[in-house]
Phi, psi and omega in degrees: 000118174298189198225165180199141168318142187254335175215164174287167162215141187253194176189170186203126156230170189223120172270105131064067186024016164289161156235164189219114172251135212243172163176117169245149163215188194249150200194119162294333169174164200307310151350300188280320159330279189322290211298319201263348187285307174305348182268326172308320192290323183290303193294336187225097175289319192258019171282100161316352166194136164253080185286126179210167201204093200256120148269105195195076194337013140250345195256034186294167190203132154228098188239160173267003169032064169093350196267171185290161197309127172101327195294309205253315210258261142040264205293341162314315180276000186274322199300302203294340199272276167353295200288356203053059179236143192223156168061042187227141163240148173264104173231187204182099159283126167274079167289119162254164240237012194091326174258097170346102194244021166065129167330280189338316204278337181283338180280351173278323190275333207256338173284301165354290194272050143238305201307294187342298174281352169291342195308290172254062194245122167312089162276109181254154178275171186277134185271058210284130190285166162226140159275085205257157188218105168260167163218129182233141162299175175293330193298298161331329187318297221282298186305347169294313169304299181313302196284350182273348172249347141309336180258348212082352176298126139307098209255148215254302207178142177230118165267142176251125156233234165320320239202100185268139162258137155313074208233062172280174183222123177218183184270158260243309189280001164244348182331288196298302192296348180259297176293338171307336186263316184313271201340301225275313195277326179292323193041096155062346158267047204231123160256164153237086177313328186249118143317158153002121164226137171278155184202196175209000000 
C-alpha cells in the first residue's frame, strides 16, 4: 500500500559552500507543485536553482530548472520512488556557494538533501477514495444525508431535479458495505447511475 506524507519536513546541507535546502511534503497534483514552486521563488529570490520532483500518478514531474539535465529532478524522483510514496513533492532550493560540484556531486546533494528529510518525515497510508453518485426520491433525501455522515463519507454535491443526486467520496474498502446498505434501506428506490469509479 503506498504511503503519502502527514506533514512537510525540510533539511538543509551545505557542499563546497553550496547550500541545499530540501523539503518533501504531501502535495496532490502538478498544478498545486507549480503554485508552491512559484511561492519558493518569492521567498528565496537570490537561489541559483529551484529543483523539484512530484509523484502524484499520471501528473508525476521531474525537473532541474538549469543544473545539467539528470542531475537534480530525475534522482529526487527515484528517492521518492525508492520509499513508496504517492501524492509528495520534493523540492531543493540551491544557493551556489562558486564551486563547481560535477554531475556525480549534484546527483549526490540533491538526493542527499531529499533522503535526509525523508529520515524525518511522518508517514501514513494512502487511502484510495472511491466516488458514488445516487439518485433518490425526495422522501430519501434526509435518510441519505444522515447514513452518509454516519459513514464519514464526504458529500461532493446535490442536485435537486425530478430526482436528488448524490455525489460522495468516502474510502475505497467501505465503497460496496455502503451502497449495500443504502440499497438494503432504499428498498429498490435507490439508483446509481455511475458504479463504483476509482480516484485518490
Amino acid at each position: 500500500m503506498s504511503q503519502t506524507l502527514a506533514a512537510p519536513v525540510h533539511s538543509e546541507i551545505i557542499i563546497k559552500k553550496s547550500r541545499f535546502i530540501g523539503c518533501v511534503q504531501p502535495m496532490p497534483d502538478r498544478a498545486s507543485a507549480q503554485a508552491h514552486v512559484d511561492a519558493l521563488w518569492k521567498q528565496h529570490p537570490g537561489a541559483a536553482h529551484i529543483c523539484w520532483a512530484l509523484l502524484a500518478g499520471g501528473q508525476s514531474a521531474a525537473v532541474d530548472d538549469g543544473e545539467p539535465g539528470g542531475t537534480a529532478g530525475r534522482p529526487m524522483l527515484d528517492v521518492l520512488r525508492h520509499q513508496d510514496l504517492e501524492g509528495v513533492l520534493a523540492t531543493v532550493v540551491r544557493y551556489f556557494g562558486g564551486v563547481k560540484l560535477g554531475a556525480g556531486g549534484l546527483v549526490r546533494a540533491y538526493t542527499d538533501c531529499v533522503a535526509q528529510a525523508l529520515l524525518h518525515a511522518p508517514k501514513v497510508q494512502l487511502q484510495r477514495m472511491a466516488t458514488l453518485q445516487c439518485q433518490v426520491p425526495y422522501a430519501l433525501e434526509g435518510l441519505l444525508r444522515r447514513e452518509i455522515e454516519a459513514a464519514g463519507a464526504e458529500l461532493l454535491g446535490v442536485q435537486h431535479g425530478s430526482l436528488v443526486t448524490l455525489q460522495l467520496r468516502l474510502p475505497q474498502t467501505q465503497a460496496s458495505a455502503f451502497v449495500q446498505r443504502i440499497n438494503d434501506l432504499g428498498q429498490g428506490r435507490v439508483g446509481w447511475p455511475d458504479q463504483l469509479t476509482g480516484g485518490s
